[in-house]
KEZATI-888435 format. One line per 8 residues: number of its first residue (from 1); their letters; for each residue z, y, x negated of C-alpha. Coordinates in steps of 0.25 Angstrom, whole numbers, padded with zeros to 4 digits. Example, Ala and Ser with C-alpha at 12.3 -4.5 7.8 and 13.67 -1.06 7.14 Angstrom:
BEGIN
1) as) 0031/-0018/-0049 ~ 0029/-0004/-0055
This chain:
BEGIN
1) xxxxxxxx) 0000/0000/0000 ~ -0005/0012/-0007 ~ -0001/0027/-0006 ~ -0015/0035/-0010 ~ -0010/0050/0001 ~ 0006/0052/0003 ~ 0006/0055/0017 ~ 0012/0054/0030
9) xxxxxxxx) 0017/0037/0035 ~ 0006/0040/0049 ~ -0003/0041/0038 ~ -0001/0029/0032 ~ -0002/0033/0017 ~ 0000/0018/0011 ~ -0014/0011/0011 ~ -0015/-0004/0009
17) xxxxxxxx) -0025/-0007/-0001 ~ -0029/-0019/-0010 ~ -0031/-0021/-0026 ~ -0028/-0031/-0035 ~ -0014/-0031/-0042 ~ -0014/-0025/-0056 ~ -0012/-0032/-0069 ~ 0003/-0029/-0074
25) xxxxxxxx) -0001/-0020/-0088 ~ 0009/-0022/-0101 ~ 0024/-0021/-0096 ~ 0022/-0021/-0080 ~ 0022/-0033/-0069 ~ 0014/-0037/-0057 ~ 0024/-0039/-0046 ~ 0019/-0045/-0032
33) xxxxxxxx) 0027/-0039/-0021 ~ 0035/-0046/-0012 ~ 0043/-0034/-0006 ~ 0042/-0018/-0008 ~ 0054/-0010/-0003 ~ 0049/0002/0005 ~ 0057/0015/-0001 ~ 0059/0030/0005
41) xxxxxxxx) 0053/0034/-0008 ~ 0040/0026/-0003 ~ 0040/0034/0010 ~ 0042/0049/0002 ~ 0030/0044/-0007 ~ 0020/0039/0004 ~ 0022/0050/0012 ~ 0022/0060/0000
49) xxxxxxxx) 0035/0067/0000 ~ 0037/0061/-0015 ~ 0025/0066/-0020 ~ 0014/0055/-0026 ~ 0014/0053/-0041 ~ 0001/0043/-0040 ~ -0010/0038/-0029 ~ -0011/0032/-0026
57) xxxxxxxx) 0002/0023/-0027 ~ 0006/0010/-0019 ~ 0021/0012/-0018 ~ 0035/0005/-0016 ~ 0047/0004/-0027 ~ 0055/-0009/-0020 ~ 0046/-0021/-0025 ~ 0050/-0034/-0026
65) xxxxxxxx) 0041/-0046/-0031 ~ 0037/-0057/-0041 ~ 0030/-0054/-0054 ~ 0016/-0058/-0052 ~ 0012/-0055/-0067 ~ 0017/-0049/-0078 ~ 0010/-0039/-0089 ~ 0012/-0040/-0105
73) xxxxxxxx) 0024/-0036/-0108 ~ 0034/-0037/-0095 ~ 0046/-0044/-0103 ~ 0050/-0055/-0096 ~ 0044/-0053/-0084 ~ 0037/-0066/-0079 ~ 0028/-0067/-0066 ~ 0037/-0072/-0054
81) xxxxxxxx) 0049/-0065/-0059 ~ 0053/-0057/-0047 ~ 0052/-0042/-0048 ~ 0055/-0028/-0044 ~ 0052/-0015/-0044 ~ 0060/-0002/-0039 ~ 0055/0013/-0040 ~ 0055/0015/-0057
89) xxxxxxxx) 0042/0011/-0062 ~ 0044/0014/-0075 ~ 0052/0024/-0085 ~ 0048/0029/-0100 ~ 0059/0022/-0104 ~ 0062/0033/-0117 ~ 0067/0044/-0110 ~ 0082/0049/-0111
97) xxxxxxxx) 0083/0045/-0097 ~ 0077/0029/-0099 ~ 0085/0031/-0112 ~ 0099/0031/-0105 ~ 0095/0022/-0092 ~ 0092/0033/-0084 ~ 0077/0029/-0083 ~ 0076/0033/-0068
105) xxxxxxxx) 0077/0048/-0074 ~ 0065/0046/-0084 ~ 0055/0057/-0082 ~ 0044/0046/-0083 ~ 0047/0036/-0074 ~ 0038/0030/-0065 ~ 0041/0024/-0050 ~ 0034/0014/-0044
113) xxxxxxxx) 0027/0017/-0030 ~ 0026/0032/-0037 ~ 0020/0028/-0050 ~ 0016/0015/-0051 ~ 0011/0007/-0039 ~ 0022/0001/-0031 ~ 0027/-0011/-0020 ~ 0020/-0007/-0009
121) xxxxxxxx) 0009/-0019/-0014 ~ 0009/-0033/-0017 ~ 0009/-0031/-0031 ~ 0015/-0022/-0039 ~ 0015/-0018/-0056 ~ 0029/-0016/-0061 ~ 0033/-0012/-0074 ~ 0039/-0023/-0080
129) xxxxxxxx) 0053/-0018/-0086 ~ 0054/-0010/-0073 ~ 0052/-0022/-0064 ~ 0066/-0026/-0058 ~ 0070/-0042/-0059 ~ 0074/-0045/-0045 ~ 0086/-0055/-0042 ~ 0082/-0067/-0036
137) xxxxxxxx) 0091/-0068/-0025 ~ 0084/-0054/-0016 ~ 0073/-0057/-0006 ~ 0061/-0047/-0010 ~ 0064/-0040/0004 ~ 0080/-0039/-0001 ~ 0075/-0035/-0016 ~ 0065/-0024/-0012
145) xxxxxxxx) 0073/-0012/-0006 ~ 0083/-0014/-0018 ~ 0074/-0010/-0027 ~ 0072/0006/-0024 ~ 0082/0008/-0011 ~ 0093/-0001/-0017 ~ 0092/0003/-0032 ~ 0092/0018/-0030
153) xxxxxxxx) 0104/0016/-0021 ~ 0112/0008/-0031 ~ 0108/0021/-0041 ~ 0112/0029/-0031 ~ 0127/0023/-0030 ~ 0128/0023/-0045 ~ 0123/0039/-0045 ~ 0134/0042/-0034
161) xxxxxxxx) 0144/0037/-0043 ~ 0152/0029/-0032 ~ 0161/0018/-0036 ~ 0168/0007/-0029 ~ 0178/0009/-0018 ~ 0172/0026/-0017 ~ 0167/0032/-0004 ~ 0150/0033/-0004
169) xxxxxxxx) 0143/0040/0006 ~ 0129/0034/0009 ~ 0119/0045/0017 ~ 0107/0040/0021 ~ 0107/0023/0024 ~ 0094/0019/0021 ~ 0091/0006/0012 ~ 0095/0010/0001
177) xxxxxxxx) 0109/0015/0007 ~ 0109/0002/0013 ~ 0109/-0004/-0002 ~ 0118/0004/-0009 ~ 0129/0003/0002 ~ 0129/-0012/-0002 ~ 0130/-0008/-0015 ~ 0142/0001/-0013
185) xxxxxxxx) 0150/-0010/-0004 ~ 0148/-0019/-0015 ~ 0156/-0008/-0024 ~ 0166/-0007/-0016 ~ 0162/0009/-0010 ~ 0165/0015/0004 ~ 0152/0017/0011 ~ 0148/0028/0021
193) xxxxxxxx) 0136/0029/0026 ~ 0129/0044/0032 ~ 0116/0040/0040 ~ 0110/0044/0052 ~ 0105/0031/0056 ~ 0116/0024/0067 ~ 0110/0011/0063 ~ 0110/0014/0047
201) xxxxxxxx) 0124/0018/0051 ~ 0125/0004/0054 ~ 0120/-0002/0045 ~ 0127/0006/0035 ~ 0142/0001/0042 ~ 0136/-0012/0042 ~ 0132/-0012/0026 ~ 0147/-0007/0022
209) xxxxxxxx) 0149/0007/0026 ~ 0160/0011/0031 ~ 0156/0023/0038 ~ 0143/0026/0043 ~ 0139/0041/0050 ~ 0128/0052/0052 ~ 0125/0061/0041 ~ 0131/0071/0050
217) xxxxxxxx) 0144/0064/0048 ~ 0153/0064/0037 ~ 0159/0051/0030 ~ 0175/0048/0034 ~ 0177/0050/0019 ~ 0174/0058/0007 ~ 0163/0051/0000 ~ 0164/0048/-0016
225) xxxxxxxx) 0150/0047/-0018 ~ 0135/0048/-0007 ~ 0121/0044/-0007 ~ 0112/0051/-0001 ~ 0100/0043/0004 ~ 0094/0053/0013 ~ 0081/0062/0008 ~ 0088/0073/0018
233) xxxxxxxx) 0095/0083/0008 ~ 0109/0086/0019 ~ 0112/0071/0020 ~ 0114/0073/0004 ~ 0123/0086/0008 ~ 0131/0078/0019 ~ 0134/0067/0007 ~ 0138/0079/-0002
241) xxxxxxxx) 0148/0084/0007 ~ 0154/0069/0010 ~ 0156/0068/-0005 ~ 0173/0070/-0009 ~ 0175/0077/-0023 ~ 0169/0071/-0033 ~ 0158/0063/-0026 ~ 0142/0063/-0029
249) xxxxxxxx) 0131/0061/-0019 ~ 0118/0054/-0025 ~ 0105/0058/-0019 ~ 0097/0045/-0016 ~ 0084/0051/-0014 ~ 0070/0053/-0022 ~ 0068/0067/-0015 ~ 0076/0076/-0002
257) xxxxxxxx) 0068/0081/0009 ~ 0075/0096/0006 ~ 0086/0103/-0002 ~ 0099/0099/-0005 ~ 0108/0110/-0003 ~ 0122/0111/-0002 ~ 0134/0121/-0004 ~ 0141/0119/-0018
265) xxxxxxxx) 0154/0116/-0010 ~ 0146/0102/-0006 ~ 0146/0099/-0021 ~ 0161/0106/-0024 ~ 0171/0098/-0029 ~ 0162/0090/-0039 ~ 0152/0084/-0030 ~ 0139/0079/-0037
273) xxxxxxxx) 0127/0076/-0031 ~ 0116/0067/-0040 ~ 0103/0060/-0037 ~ 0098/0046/-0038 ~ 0084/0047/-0046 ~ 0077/0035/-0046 ~ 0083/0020/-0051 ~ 0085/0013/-0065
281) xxxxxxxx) 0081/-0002/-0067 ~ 0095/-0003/-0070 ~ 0099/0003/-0058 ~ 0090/-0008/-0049 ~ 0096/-0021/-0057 ~ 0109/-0016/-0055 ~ 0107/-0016/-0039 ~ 0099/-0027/-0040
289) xxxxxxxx) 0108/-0036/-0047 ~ 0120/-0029/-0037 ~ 0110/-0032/-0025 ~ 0111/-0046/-0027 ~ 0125/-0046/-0031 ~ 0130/-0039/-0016 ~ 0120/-0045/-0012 ~ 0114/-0033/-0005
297) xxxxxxxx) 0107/-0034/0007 ~ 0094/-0028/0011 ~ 0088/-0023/0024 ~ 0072/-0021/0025 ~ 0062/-0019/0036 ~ 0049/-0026/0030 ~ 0034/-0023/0029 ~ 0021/-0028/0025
305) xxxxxxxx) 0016/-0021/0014 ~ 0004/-0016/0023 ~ 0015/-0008/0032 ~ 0020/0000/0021 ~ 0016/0013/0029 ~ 0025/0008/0040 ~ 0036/0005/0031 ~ 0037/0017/0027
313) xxxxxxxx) 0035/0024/0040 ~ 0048/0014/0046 ~ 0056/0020/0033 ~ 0052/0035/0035 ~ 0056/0035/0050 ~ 0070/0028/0048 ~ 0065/0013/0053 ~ 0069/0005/0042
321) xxxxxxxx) 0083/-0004/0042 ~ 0084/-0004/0027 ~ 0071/-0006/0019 ~ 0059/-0007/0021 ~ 0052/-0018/0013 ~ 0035/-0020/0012 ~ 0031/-0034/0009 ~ 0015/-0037/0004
């Protein structure tokens, strides 16, 4: 499914088309794909509120499959093995930022779906030392959303700086909330959800929270530490002024649909707000290997490949109970 004109989902901007898969070059892999995770991010860049970097460009960041062959060079990479890949591409890996393991900083990155062609396909080349090794024990419709929704929302657990047995708000319940909540659970943290969603309120209860309410209301208790998982820049304001002293709200968001303004008494008393930009690999095995640990659950609305348009359309107008997953 390939994007040649962002543009509106009545439009449909994703086109089916045929070629034959490429050979993987020195260093990359050929992956078939049995499963592609169907992202926000996706949504922004097919309908061109994240601005193209190349058309045309087949997206997806949330691919699971099985090495079908490898290119000179790949390591220890043998076809069969099972393999992912999440939204890094590929770094320069000599930067300060690579350097200290902050290689989702480094000002030449590359993303796949953005750069390089993505999931949304039946095959799909991946570099090799950024493909992710997969544990056995996941379905590919289990593995799939963990790769973008569920890495970034373990990042942006670490980024709020919450620790075991603290108070975390959650402000948006989408599903990558709906992973990290199982991740904090398993930490031991108090969960409270904001959402405007009665049944993502629900689910939310249902997942470990123990309080669940609108964004127009305010948690029981002052918060330690929020994410925001809302493009909406005053749902981040209503997680800033839930945070007690001390605490730090993480953006979880590529881009905001407007300002964020506030007044400085929001961030008195030595509040911080920090954003989450991008992953690392080292961020996605350590979910991955907590994922199976937990193990956490996943909830995902599938598609054929060839309904990628209405994929998207379901997750821009709210219709999707957790993720939505494309299979070829």
């Amino acid at each position: 499914m390939t994007l040649t004109s962002p543009g509106p989902l009545a439009g449909a901007p994703l086109r089916l088309c045929e070629r034959d898969p490429p050979a993987p070059a020195q260093g990359e892999l050929l992956v078939r794909v049995a499963a592609c995770g169907v992202c926000r991010t996706d949504l922004q860049l097919v309908t061109g509120d994240l601005k193209a970097r190349r058309l045309p460009i087949v997206p997806g960041h949330q691919l699971v499959g099985r090495v079908l062959a490898v290119g000179p060079g790949a390591g220890t990479w043998r076809p069969g093995d099972r393999a992912g890949a999440g939204w890094l591409a590929s770094t320069c890996g000599a930067c300060a930022a690579c350097a200290t393991g902050a290689e989702n900083l480094c000002e030449r990155a590359a993303f796949t779906g953005w750069d390089r062609d993505g999931g949304f396909a039946t095959h799909a080349v991946v570099r090799a030392d950024f493909a992710l090794r997969l544990p056995e024990g996941f379905g590919d419709l289990d593995a799939a959303p963990l790769l973008c929704g569920g890495v970034i929302g373990y990042r942006s657990l670490k980024r709020s700086g919450i620790r075991p047995g603290q108070r975390l708000g959650l402000y948006g319940f989408g599903a990558s909330a709906s992973l990290a909540i199982q991740v904090a659970r398993h930490w031991g943290c108090r969960v409270f959800v904001a959402t405007r969603s009665a049944a993502e309120q629900e689910r939310a209860r249902s997942l470990g929270a123990e309080w669940a309410g609108g964004y127009d209301s305010r948690p029981p208790e002052p918060l330690d530490a929020a994410i925001s998982f809302a493009p909406a820049p005053e749902v981040s304001v209503r997680a800033l002024d839930a945070l007690a002293r001390g605490g730090t709200l993480a953006i979880n968001a590529i881009h905001l649909d407007g300002p964020l303004s506030f007044s400085y008494d929001a961030l008195w008393w030595e509040r911080n707000v920090v954003s989450v930009a991008n992953s690392t690999r080292a961020d996605a095995a350590g979910l991955l290997e907590l994922a199976a640990r937990i193990p956490i659950v996943t909830r995902r609305d599938v598609y054929p490949l060839a309904q990628a348009n209405l994929a998207l359309a379901a997750l821009a107008e709210g219709r999707v109970q957790g993720a939505a997953v494309l299979v070829p």
